[in-house]
Phi, psi and omega in degrees: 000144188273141185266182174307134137262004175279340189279171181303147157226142206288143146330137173298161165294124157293153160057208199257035137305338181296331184286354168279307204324177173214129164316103167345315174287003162323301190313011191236087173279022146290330182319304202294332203047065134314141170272103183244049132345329182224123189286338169294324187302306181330303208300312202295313190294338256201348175262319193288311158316319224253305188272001158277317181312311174300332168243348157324300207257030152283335196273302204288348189257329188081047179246041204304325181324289183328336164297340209257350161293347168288128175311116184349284203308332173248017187306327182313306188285006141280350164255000173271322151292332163280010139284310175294319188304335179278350200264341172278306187294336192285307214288302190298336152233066162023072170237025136066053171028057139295341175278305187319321219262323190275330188260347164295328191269345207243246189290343169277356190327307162316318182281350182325281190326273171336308182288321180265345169303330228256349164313310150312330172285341204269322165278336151282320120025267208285340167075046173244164157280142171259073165266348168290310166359112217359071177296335181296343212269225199274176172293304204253294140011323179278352149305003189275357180281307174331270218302322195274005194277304165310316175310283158317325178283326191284315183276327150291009185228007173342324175280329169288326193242354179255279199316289173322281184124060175265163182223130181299166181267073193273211190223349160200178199279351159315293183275017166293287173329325183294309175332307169295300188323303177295313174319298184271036159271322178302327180322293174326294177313335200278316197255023170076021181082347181273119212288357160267335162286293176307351161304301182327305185272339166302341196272325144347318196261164180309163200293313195279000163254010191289333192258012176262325221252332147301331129023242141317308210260319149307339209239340192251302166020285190278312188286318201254338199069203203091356167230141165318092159010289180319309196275031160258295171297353186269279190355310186287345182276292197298342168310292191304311204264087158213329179121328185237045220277359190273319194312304180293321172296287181332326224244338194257330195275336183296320161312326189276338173299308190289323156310315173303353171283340195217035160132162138020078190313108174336165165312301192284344178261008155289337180293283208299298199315313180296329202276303210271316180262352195067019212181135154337133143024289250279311184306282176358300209267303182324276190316323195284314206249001172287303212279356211239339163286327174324338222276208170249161179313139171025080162264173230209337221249148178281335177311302195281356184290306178293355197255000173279290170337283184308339168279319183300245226352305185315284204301340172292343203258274165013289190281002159216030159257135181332134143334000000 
């Protein structure tokens, strides 16, 4: 299959940054034996991948400029790659997340989502827990390294962690949840965006990861896309007849919160929002930044990170459950 070849590529890496680079052909997520089955999903999931790839190895070349040559809709997934490459290079000459910290203050400044999902990924790699993980960075915002930490670990482990249904030896069950959260954004992926195979397999799991794992699958949804406005509504039915349809919402206004950070929302996620949130793009985003005042001064904590998570849900519910 042919990949995005349109966006830019970084000067190769010198000296032993080349042993960091990623081969470009990552992105062909057939390697993995993904269910890649419906090809418009593929081509959208298999570009995002292509533009993690692309600022992973802008940052390992020192071509960070070079991301912003990247097309608007996909600077998220390049800078989320370029979150892992820093969190990979601060951890291989101990500078104690100093690149992270410089790309969050610099060309990522927008990107705060995107960098620490992709900072989780960046520690997985390397196969350590980010429960440390750009701690210098934002307070709250570096649990989003857990979820990205579920992702990256779950898409090389795939046979284990989709198929078995296994859980890495994390360190309390906060951060399981956090784990889960990455896991169904991997689903989405695993299964080409089609919301009756990813159902399917969410229902494979014990009751008590679904809604972490519902989640996820709303936040990719929304973030990354692939799938048709029908199919989206059958997605909110399977949400729904599960038990877990606030989760999914909850998992789509967090996505629209993290696009909205840097601009002008793409299409497919003003599409995704009315179907996955009930509510505009905007009220989406509204709720995600309502729950996040609730929290106390300056949090900081994964308790309080799930409970910004739990207020957006309270506000979806407020806003559709019957008088």
């Amino acid at each position: 299959m042919e990949h995005a070849g349109s966006e830019p590529v970084a000067s190769p890496a010198r000296g032993w940054r080349r042993l960091l680079s990623r081969d470009p052909s990552e992105s062909d997520l057939s390697r993995r034996r993904f269910r890649l089955t419906r090809p418009a999903s593929r081509a959208v999931i298999e570009r995002a991948e292509s533009s993690y790839l692309t600022g992973f190895n802008a940052v390992v070349s020192r071509n960070v400029e070079r991301i912003e040559d990247i097309s608007r809709d996909q600077l998220a997934f390049a800078y989320e790659g370029a979150g892992a490459a820093c969190a990979v290079l601060d951890l291989v000459t101990l500078t104690r997340g100093r690149r992270l910290r410089e790309l969050l203050a610099g060309p990522a400044a927008h990107h705060a989502f995107a960098v620490h999902l992709g900072a989780g990924r960046g520690y997985a790699m390397l196969r350590m827990r980010p429960v440390r993980a750009a701690r210098r960075a934002h307070p709250l915002l570096r649990w989003l390294a857990l979820d990205g930490f579920g992702f990256q670990w779950s898409m090389a482990r795939a046979d284990r962690m989709v198929g078995e249904r296994a859980m890495p030896d994390l360190l309390s069950r906060a951060h399981c949840a956090l784990f889960d959260q990455g896991l169904g954004r991997l689903l989405w992926y695993h299964d080409c965006a089609s919301p009756d195979d990813v159902a399917a397999r969410i229902a494979a799991y014990p009751v008590a990861r679904r809604a972490a794992l519902w989640s996820g699958v709303g936040f990719a949804a929304a973030y990354t896309g692939g799938a048709e406005a029908d199919e989206l509504w059958w997605l909110t039915e399977h949400a729904g007849g599960d038990g877990f349809r606030s989760h999914l919402a909850q998992g789509c206004a967090f996505a629209a919160a993290a696009r909205a950070q840097a601009g002008p929302l793409p299409d497919h996620v003003a599409q995704a929002a009315p179907i996955l949130a009930g509510g505009t793009a905007e009220e989406a985003v509204a709720w995600a930044d309502r729950a996040l005042l609730t929290l106390a001064d300056d949090p900081c904590g994964h308790e309080e990170f799930l409970a910004w998570q739990a207020h957006t849900r309270r506000l979806w519910l407020r806003r559709h459950q019957p008088a």
